[in-house]
LUMTOR-52806 format. One record per residue (C-alpha): residue in one letter; x, y, z. Coordinates in steps of 0.2 Angstrom, whole numbers, always signed. Layout:
N
(a (X Y Z))
...
***
This chain:
114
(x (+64 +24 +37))
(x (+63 +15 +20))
(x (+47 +16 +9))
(x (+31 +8 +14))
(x (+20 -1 +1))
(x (-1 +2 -2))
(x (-11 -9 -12))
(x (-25 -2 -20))
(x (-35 -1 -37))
(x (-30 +6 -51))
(x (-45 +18 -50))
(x (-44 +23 -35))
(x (-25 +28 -37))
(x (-34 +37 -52))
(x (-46 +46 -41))
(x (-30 +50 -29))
(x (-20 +59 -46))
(x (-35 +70 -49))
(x (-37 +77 -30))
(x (-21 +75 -26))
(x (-24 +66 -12))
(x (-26 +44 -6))
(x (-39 +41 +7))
(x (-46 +21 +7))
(x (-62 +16 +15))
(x (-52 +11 +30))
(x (-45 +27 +34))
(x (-64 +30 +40))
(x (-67 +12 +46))
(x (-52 +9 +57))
(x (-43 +27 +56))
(x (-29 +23 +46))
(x (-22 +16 +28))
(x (-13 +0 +28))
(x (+4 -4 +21))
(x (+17 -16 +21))
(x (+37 -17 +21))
(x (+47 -22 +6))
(x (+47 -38 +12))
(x (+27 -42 +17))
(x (+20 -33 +0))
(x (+19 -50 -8))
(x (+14 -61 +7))
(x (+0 -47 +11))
(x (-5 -47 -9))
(x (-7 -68 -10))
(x (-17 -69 +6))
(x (-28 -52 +3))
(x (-30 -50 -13))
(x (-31 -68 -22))
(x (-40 -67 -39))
(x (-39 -48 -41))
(x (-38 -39 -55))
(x (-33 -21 -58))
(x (-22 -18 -43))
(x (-7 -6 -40))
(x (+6 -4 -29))
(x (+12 +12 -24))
(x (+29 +16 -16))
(x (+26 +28 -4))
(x (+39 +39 +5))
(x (+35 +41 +23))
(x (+45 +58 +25))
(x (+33 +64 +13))
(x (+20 +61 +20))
(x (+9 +74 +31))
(x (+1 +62 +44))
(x (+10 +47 +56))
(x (+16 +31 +50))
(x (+16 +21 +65))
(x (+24 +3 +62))
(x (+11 -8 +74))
(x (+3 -24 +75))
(x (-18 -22 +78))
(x (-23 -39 +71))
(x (-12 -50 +84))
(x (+4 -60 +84))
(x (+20 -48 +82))
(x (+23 -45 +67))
(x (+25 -25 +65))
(x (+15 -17 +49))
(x (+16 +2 +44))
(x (-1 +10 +46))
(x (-2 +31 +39))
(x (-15 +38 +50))
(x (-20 +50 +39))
(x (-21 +51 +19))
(x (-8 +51 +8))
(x (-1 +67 -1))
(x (-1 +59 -22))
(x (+16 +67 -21))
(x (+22 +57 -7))
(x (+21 +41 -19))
(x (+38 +40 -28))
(x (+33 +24 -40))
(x (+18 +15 -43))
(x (+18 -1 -52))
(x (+4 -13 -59))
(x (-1 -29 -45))
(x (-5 -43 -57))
(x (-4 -61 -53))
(x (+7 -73 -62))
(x (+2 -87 -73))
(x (+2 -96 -55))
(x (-11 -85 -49))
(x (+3 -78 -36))
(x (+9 -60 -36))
(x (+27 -55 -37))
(x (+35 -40 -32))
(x (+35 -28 -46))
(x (+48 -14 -41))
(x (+66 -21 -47))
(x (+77 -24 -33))
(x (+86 -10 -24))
***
């Protein structure tokens, strides 16, 4: 399995650096963190987070990680999304890169291609 993708806030990947550890609100609300594939990060980032400032995207490497990651669909259709249900090790992000819109007010995948 290839890297999944997280969008969060700068501060929160912050917070994450200092405890060592990623947890988002809907790790407690819904029981897992969201994330996408290579190829829905930028789909996901224009429909969810239009006008944001101050994002991140981290790259995050499923082996590494201590809890599942479970590729599902829970909001419909059958499109399949990776879901971590559990937190997220800091050392299980291998890159993190800054979200920020273009001049077009569209994000853009900011990893260079693999």
């Amino acid at each position: 399995m290839g890297q999944v993708y997280h969008i969060t806030t700068a501060d929160q990947w912050r917070r994450a650096q200092v405890t060592g550890v990623y947890r988002t609100a809907s790790l407690d609300t819904e029981g897992f963190v969201h994330c996408s594939t290579r190829d829905q990060v930028v789909r996901v980032a224009n429909q969810r987070f239009a006008g944001w400032t101050g994002l991140v995207l981290l790259a995050v490497d499923p082996s590494r990680v201590n809890s599942p990651v479970v590729f599902e669909n829970t909001e419909g259709g059958s499109e399949l999304f990776p879901h971590v249900y559990g937190p997220i090790g800091a050392d299980a992000v291998d890159a993190v890169a800054v979200l920020k819109p273009g001049s077009d007010g569209r994000f853009a995948f900011p990893f260079a291609a693999a």
